[in-house]
PyMOL commands that place a pseudoatom at each C-alpha (Angstrom):
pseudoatom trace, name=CA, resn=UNK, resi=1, chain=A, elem=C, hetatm=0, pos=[0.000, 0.000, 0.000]
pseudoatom trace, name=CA, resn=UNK, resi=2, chain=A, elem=C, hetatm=0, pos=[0.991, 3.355, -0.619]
pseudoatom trace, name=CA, resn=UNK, resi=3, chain=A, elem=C, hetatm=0, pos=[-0.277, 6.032, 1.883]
pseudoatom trace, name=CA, resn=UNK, resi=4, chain=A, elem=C, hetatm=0, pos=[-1.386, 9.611, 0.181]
pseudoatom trace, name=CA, resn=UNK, resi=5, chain=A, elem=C, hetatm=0, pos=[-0.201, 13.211, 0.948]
pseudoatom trace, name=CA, resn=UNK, resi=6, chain=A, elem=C, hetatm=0, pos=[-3.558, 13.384, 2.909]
pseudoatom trace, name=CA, resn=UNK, resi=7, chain=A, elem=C, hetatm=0, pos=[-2.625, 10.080, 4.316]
pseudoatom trace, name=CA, resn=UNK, resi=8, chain=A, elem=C, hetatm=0, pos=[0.917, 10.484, 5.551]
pseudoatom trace, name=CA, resn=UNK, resi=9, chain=A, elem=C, hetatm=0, pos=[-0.591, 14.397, 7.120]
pseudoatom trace, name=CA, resn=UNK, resi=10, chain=A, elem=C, hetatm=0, pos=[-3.287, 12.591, 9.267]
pseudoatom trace, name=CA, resn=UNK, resi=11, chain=A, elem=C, hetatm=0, pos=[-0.564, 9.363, 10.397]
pseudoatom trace, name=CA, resn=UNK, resi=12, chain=A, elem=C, hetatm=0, pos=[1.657, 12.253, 11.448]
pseudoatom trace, name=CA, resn=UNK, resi=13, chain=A, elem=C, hetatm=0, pos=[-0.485, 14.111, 13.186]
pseudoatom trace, name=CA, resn=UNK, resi=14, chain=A, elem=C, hetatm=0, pos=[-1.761, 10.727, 14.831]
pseudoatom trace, name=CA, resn=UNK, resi=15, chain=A, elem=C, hetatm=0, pos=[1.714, 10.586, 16.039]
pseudoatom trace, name=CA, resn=UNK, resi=16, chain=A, elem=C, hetatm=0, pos=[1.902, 13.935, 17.432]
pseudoatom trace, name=CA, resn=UNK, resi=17, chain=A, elem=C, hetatm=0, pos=[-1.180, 13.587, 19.367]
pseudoatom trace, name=CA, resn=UNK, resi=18, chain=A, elem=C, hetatm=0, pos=[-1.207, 9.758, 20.508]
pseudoatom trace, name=CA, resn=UNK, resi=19, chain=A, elem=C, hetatm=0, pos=[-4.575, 9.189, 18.572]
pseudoatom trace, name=CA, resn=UNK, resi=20, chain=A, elem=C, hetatm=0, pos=[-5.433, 5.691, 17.606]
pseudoatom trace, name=CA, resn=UNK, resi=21, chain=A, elem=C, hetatm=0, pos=[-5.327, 4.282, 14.315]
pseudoatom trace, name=CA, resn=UNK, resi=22, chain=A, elem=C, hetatm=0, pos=[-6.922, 1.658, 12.370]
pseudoatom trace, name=CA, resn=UNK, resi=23, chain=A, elem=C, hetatm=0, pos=[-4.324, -0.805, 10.224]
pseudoatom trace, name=CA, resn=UNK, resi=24, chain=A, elem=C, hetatm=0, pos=[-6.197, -3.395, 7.938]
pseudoatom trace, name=CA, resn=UNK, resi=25, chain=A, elem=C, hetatm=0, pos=[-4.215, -5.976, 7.132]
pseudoatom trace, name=CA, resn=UNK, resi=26, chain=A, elem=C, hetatm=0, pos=[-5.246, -9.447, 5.816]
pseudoatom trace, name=CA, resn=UNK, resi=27, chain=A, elem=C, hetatm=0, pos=[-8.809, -9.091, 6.679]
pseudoatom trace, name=CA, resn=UNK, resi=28, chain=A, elem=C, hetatm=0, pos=[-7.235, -8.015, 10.584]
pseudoatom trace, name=CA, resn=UNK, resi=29, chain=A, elem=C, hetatm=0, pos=[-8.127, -5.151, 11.893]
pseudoatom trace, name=CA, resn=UNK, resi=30, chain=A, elem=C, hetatm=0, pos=[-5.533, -3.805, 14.836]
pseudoatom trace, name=CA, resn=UNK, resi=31, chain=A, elem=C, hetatm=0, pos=[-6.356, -0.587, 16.988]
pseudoatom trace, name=CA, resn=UNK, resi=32, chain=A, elem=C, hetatm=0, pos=[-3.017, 0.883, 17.967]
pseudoatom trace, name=CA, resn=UNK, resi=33, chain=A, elem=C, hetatm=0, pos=[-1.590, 4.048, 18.952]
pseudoatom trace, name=CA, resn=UNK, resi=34, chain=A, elem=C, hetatm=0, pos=[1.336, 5.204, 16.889]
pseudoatom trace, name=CA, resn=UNK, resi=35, chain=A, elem=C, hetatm=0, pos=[5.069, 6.086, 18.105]
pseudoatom trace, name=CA, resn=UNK, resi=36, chain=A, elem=C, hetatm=0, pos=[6.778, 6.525, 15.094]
pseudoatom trace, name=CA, resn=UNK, resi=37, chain=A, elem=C, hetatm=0, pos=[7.134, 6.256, 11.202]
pseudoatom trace, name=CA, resn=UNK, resi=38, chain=A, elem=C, hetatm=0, pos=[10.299, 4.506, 10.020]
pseudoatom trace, name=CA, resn=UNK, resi=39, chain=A, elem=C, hetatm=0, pos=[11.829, 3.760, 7.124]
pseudoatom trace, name=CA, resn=UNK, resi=40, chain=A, elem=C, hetatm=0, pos=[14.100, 0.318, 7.351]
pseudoatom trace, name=CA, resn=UNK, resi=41, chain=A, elem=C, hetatm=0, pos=[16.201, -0.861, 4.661]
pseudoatom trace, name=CA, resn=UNK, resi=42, chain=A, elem=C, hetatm=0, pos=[13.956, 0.224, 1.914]
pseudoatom trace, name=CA, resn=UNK, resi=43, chain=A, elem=C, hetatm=0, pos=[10.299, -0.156, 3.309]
pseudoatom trace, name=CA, resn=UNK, resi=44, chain=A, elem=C, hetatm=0, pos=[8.194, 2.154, 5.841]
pseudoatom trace, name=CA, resn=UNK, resi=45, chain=A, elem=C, hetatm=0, pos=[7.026, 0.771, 9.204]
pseudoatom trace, name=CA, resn=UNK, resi=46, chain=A, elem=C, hetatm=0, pos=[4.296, 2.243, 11.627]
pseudoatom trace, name=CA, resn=UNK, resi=47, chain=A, elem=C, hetatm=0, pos=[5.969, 1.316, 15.486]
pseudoatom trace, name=CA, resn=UNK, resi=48, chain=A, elem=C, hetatm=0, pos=[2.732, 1.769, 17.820]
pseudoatom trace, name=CA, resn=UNK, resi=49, chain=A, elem=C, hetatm=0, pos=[1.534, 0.113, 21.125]
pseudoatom trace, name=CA, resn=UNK, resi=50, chain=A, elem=C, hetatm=0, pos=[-1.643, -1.693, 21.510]
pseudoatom trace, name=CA, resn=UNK, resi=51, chain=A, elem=C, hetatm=0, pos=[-3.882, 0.488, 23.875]
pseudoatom trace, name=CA, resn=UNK, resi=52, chain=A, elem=C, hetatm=0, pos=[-4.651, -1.769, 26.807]
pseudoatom trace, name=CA, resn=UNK, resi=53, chain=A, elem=C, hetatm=0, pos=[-1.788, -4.111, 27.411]
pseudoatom trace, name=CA, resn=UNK, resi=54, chain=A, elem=C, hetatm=0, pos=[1.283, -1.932, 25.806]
pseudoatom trace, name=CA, resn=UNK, resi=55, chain=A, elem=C, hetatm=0, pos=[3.013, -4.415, 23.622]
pseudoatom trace, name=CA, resn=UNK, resi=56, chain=A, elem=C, hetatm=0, pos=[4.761, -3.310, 20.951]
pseudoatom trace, name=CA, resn=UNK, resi=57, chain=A, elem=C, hetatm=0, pos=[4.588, -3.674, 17.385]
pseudoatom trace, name=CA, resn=UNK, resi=58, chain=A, elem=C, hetatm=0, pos=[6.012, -3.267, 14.094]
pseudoatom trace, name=CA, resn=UNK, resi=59, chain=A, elem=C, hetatm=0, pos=[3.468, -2.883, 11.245]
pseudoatom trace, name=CA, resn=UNK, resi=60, chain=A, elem=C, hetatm=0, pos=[4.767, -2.517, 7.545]
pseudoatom trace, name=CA, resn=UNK, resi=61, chain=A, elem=C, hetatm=0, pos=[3.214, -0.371, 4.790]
pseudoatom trace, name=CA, resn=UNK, resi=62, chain=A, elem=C, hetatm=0, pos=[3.879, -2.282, 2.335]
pseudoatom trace, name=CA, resn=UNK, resi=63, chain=A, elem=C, hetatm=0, pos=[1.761, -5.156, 3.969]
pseudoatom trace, name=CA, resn=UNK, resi=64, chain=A, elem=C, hetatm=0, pos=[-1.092, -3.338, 4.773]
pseudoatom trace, name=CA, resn=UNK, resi=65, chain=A, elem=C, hetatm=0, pos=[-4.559, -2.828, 3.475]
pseudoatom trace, name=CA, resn=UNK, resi=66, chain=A, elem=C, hetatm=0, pos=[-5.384, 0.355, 4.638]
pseudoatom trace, name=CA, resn=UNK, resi=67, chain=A, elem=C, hetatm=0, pos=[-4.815, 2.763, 7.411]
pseudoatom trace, name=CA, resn=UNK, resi=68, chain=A, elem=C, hetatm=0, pos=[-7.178, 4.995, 9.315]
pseudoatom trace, name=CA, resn=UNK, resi=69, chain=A, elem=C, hetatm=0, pos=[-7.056, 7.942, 12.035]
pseudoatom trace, name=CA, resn=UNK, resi=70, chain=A, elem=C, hetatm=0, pos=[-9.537, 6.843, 14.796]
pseudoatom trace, name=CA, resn=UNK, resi=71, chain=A, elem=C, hetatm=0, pos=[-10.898, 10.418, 15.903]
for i in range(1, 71): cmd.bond("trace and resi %d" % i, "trace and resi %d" % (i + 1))
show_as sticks, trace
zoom trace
């Protein structure tokens, strides 16, 4: 997937603000809260937390249906 100006705007801003976000992936939906946007080796990675326990994880782009700013 590639995220759109109006994408990457809200993800940031997400970030900024600890809002949740919506990642589809494989018919999965996971509610996280966002830390950071990285780029590793040549692909983009969301790092969030889940909301209620705090685990991290590592959710890449590039395997991802869609992504959504949970207002």
């Amino acid at each position: 997937m590639q995220l759109t100006v109006k994408q990457y705007d809200a993800l940031e801003h997400a970030i900024a603000r600890g809002h949740r976000i919506a990642v589809f992936r494989r018919g999965t939906e996971f509610l996280v809260i966002p830390e950071r946007l990285v780029l590793r080796g040549r692909r983009e990675c969301i790092e969030a937390r889940h909301p209620t326990t705090g685990d991290h994880l590592t959710l890449w782009l590039d395997e991802t249906d869609s992504v959504e700013v949970v207002r």
